[in-house]
VOGU-3710 file (C-alpha; in Angstrom, 3 decimals, decimal comma):
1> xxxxxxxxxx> 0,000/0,000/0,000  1,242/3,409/-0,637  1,033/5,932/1,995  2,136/8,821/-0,221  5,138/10,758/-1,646  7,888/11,775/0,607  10,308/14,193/0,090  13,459/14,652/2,054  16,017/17,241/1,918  19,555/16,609/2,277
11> xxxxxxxxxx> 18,949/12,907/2,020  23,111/12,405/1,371  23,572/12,299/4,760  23,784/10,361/7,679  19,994/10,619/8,993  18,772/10,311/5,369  19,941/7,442/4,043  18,211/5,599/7,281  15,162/7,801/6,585  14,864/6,351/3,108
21> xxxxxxxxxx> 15,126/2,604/4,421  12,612/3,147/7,212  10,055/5,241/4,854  10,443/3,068/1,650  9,732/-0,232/3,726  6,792/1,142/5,344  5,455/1,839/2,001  5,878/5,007/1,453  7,204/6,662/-1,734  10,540/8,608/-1,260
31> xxxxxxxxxx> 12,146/11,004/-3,421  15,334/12,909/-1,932  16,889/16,061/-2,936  20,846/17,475/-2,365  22,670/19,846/-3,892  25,183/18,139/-5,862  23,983/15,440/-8,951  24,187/12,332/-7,127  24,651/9,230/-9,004  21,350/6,908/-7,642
41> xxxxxxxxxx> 22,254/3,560/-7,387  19,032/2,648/-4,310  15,796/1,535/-5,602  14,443/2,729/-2,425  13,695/6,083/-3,769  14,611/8,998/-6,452  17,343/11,259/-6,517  17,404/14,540/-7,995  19,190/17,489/-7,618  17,435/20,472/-6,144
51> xxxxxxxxxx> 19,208/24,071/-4,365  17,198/25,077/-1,678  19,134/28,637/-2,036  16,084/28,715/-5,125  12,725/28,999/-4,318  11,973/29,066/-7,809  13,654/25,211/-8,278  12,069/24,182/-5,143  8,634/25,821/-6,828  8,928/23,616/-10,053
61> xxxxxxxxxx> 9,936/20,465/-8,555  6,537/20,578/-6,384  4,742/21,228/-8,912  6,057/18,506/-10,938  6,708/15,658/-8,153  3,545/17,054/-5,611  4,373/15,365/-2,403  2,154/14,439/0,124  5,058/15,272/2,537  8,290/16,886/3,426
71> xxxxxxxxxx> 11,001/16,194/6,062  14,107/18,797/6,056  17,264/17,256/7,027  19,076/19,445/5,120  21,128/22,211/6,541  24,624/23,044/8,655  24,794/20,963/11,897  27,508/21,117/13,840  27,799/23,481/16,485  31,872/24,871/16,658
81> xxxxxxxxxx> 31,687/25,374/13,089  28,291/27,719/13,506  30,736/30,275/15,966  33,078/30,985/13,307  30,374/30,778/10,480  26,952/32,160/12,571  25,483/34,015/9,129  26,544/30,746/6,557  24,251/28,332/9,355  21,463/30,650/9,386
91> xxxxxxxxxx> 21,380/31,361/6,081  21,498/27,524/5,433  19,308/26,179/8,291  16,241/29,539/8,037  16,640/31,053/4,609  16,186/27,093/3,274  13,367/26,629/5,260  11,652/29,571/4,704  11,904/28,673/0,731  10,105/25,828/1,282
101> xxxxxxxxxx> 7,659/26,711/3,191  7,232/29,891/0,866  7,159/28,172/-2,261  4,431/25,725/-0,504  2,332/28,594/0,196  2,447/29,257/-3,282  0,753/25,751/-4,215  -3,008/25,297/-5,149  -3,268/22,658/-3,056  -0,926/23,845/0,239
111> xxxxxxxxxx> -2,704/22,858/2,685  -2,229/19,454/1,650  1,053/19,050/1,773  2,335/18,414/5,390  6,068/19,319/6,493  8,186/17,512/9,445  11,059/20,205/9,990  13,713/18,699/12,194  14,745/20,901/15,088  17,463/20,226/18,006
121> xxxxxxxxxx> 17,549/19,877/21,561  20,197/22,060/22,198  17,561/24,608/21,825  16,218/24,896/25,750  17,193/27,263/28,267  19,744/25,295/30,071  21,435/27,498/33,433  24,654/26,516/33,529  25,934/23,626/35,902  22,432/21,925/36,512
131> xxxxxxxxxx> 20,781/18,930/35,358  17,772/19,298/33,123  14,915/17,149/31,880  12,853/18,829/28,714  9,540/18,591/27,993  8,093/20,664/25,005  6,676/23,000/27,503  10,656/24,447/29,053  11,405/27,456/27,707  13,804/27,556/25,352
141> xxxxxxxxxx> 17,125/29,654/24,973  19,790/28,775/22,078  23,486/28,990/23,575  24,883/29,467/20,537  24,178/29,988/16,578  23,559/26,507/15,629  20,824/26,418/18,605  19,080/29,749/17,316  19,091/28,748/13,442  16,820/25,688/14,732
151> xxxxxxxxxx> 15,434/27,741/16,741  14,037/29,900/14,505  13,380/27,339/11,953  10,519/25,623/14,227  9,076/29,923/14,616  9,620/30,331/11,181  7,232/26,739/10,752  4,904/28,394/13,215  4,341/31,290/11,501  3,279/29,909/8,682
161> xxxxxxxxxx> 0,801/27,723/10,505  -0,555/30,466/11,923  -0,758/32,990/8,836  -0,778/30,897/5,790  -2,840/27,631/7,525  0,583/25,677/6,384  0,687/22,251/8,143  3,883/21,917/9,832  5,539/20,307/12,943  8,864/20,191/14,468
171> xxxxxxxxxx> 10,436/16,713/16,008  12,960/18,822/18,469  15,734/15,902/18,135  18,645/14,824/20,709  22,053/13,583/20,075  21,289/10,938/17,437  24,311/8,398/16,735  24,717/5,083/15,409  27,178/3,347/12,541  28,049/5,795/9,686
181> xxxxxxxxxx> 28,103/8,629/12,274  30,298/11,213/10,917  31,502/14,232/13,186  30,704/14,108/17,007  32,898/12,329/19,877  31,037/8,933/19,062  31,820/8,753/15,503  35,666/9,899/17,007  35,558/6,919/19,529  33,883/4,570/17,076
191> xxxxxxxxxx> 36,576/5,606/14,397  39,610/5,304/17,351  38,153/2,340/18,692  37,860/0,527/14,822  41,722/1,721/14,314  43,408/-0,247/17,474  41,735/-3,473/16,838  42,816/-2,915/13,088  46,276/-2,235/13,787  45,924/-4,628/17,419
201> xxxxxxxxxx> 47,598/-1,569/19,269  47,206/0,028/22,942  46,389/3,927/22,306  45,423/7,133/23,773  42,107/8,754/23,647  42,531/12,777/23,852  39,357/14,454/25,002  38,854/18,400/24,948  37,015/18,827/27,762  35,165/17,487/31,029
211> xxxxxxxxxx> 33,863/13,714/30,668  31,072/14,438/33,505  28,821/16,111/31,172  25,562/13,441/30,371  24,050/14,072/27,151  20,398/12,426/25,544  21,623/10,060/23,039  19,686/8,171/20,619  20,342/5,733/17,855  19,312/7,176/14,184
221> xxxxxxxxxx> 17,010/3,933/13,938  14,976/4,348/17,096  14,661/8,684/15,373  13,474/7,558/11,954  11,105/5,371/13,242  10,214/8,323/15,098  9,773/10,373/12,337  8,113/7,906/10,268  4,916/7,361/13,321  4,869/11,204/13,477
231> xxxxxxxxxx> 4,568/11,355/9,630  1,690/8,352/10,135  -0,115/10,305/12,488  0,266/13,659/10,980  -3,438/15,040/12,095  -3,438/14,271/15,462  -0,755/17,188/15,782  -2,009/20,802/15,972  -0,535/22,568/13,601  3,298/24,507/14,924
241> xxxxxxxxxx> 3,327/21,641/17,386  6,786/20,403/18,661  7,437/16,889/19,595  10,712/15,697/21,340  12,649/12,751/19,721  15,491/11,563/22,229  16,169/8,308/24,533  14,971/10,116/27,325  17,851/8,909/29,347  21,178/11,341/30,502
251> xxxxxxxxxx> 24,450/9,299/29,813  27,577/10,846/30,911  30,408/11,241/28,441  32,633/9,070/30,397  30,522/6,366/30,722  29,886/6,259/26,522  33,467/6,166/26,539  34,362/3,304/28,768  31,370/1,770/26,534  33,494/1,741/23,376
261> xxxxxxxxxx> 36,803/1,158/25,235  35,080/-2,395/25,981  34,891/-3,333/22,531  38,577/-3,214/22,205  40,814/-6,194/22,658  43,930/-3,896/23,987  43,782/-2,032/26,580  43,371/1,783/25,995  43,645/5,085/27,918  41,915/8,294/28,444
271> xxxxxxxxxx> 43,283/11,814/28,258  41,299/14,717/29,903  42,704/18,286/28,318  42,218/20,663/31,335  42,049/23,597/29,139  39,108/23,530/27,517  36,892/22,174/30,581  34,620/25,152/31,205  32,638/25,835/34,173  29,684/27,067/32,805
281> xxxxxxxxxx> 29,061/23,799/30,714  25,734/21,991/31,864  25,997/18,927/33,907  23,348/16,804/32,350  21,205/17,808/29,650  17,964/14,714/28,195  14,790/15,103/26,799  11,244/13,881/27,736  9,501/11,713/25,733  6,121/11,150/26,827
291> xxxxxxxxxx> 4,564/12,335/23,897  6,222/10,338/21,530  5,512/7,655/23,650  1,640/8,194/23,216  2,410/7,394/19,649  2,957/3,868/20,517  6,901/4,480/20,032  9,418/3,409/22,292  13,016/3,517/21,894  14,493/-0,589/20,999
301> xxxxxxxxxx> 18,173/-0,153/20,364  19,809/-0,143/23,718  22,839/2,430/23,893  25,312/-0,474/24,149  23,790/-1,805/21,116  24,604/1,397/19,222  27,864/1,629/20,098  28,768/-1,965/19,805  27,127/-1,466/16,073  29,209/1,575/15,249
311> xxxxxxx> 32,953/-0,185/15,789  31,963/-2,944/13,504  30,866/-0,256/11,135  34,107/1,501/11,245  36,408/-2,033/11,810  34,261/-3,136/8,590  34,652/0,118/6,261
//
């Protein structure tokens, strides 16, 4: 059975290509979009090449392809790079967004084309050296400019909700990992850990800061499945809504560590650098998920699962 026309943005990367497996196989029909002319080899799902810099591209492919949905993945998302490069991420994680939407608007038929924009947790108001547990109700308060270009992307969703009658939601997503990671401290570990057992050598792991801090993490198969119930159960949302996607759980950097450090055969160290541990960090920082839950979702890969998963990724690429 065919439960519509998906289309995903930015579906190169390491959510997407998940996305595509868990949307395709729940019979859904995906097309994904990028910037650069992707050679398809996947029968999972189309591949075309669309700028989202161009409202008037993103205008003619909807009116040629009219999907019954959209999830944007695409955009900048890593959080040093958006302090040296704070107009580049919002100009790639708003202006993108607000061409979609726009150019949706613009459609006949706009209010029947529903939009799952992808926002991040790092967007609450988090007082630094306290523990926190989010609900969709806690105020939130970007700490930097990778935090306020989601940030604004989920108001920018909500405006047009409210103005335009555009039917949009935002699944607020934790830390997702899991194998073909790329950037973080877990793809780092999972990419360290992979290399020792490769090369059956005792190392170092350098770390640039404190390992108390717990963070919400989440494997990327427990968050598409996620994404794929909220896309399932689209109208039981109010329109602007905001839905956390995370484990619910706070794990503490040290422990994920030790957790990969297991999966070596020779015996490895840890190395703290003092200088960049800064007081003002936030202890422990995870997400509730009670309204997910009411979906009938619940998370089923256990974090040592995940981890376990990503060396053989990394001792198999």
């Amino acid at each position: 059975m065919n439960k519509g026309k998906v289309w995903i943005t930015g579906v190169s990367g390491f959510v997407g290509r998940y996305l595509i497996e868990e949307l395709a196989s729940a019979g859904f029909e995906v097309i994904g979009t990028g910037r650069s002319t992707l050679i398809n080899t996947s029968t999972s799902y189309q591949y075309k090449a669309v700028p989202l810099k161009d409202r008037s591209a993103i205008s003619n492919f909807l009116q040629v392809e009219k999907p019954d949905y959209v999830i944007h993945l695409a955009g900048q998302k890593y959080i040093p790079y958006s302090w040296e490069h704070p107009i580049e991420v919002i100009e790639s994680n708003v202006i993108s967004t607000l061409n979609i939407l726009e150019a949706i608007r613009l459609l006949d038929e706009r209010a029947k084309v529903k939009v799952l924009l992808i926002g991040s947790g790092s967007e609450y108001f988090s007082p630094p050296g306290k523990s926190h547990v989010f609900s969709e109700k806690d105020e939130t308060h970007p700490p930097n400019p990778y935090s306020w270009s989601k940030w604004m992307q989920s108001e920018v969703g909500k405006m047009y909700t409210m103005m335009y009658g555009l039917s949009v939601v935002t699944a607020r997503t934790f830390n997702l990992f899991g194998p073909g990671a790329n950037g973080g401290i877990s793809s780092a570990l999972a990419e360290f850990v992979a290399s020792c057992e490769r090369e059956r050598r005792s190392d170092t792991f350098v770390i640039h800061g404190s390992v108390e801090l717990a963070r919400d993490f989440l494997d990327v198969r427990d968050a598409v499945r996620a994404y794929r119930i909220i896309l399932e159960k689209f109208d039981q949302w109010t329109q602007g809504e905001v839905i956390n996607v995370c484990s619910g759980q706070a794990t503490s950097l040290d422990k994920l560590i030790q957790l990969f450090f297991s999966y070596c055969s020779y015996p490895l160290q840890l190395q703290i650098n003092q200088k960049y541990i800064r007081k003002g960090d936030v202890h422990s920082i995870c997400g509730n998920n009670n309204k997910l839950k009411e979906l009938s979702w619940e998370q089923k890969i256990p974090l040592k699962q995940t981890v376990k998963d990503m060396v053989t990724y990394c001792k198999q690429a």
